[in-house]
Structures are given as C-alpha cells and as structure tokens.
C-alpha positions in Angstrom: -40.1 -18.4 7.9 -41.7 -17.5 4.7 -42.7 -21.1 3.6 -43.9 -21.5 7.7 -46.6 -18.1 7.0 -47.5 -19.5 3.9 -48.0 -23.4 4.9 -50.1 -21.6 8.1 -52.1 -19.8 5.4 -53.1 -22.6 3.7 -54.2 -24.9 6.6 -56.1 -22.2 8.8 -58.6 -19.4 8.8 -57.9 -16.7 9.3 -59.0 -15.9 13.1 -56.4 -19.2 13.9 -53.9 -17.8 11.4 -53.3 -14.6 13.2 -53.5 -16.5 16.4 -51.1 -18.7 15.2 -48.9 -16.1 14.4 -48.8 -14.4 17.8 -48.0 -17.2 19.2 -45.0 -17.8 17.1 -44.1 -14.1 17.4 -43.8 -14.5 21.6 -42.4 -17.5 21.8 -39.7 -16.0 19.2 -39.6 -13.1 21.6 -39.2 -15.3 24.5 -36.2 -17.0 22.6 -34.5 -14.2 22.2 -34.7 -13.1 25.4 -33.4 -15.7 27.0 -30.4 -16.4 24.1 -29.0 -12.6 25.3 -29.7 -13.1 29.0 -27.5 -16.4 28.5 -25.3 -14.7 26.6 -24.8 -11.9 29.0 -24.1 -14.5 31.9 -21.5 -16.6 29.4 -19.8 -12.9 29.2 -19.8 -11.8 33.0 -18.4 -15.2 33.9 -15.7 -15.0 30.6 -14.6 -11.6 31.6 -14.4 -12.4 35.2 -12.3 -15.6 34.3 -9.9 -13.8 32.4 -9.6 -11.1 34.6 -8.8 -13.7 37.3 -5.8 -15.1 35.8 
C-alpha cells in the first residue's frame, strides 16, 4: 500500500491524489463489505449443514 501512496504521489497533483485516494479507500470499503457478507453466508449455510447431519 505504501509503495501504491507513494507511486500516486509522484504521478499526480495533488487535487487527483486525494481523489485518487478516496477512491481506493471505497472501493477497499466496498471489498470488505462484501468479503464478510460472503463470509457470513459461507457460515449460515456451514452451520446449517452440520447441524443437518
């Protein structure tokens, strides 16, 4: 991440740095999100399985 910021750095201003930036910051966000909503799923349906047998 820290060579990413400073590679960003060197090849914009800084208006499209920091918009840059958000934009990686959201669509980490949005990653996240949707890893633990999978994740939660991948549990229900494990716990249900196992409870099943």
């Amino acid at each position: 991440m820290k060579e990413l910021q400073e590679f960003l750095k060197s090849k914009l201003n800084a208006e499209d740095y920091f918009t840059a930036e958000e934009m990686l910051n959201n669509l980490i966000a949005e990653t996240e999100e949707k890893g633990f909503a999978a994740g939660a799923k991948y549990t229900a349906g494990l716990g249900k399985e196992l409870f099943a047998e």
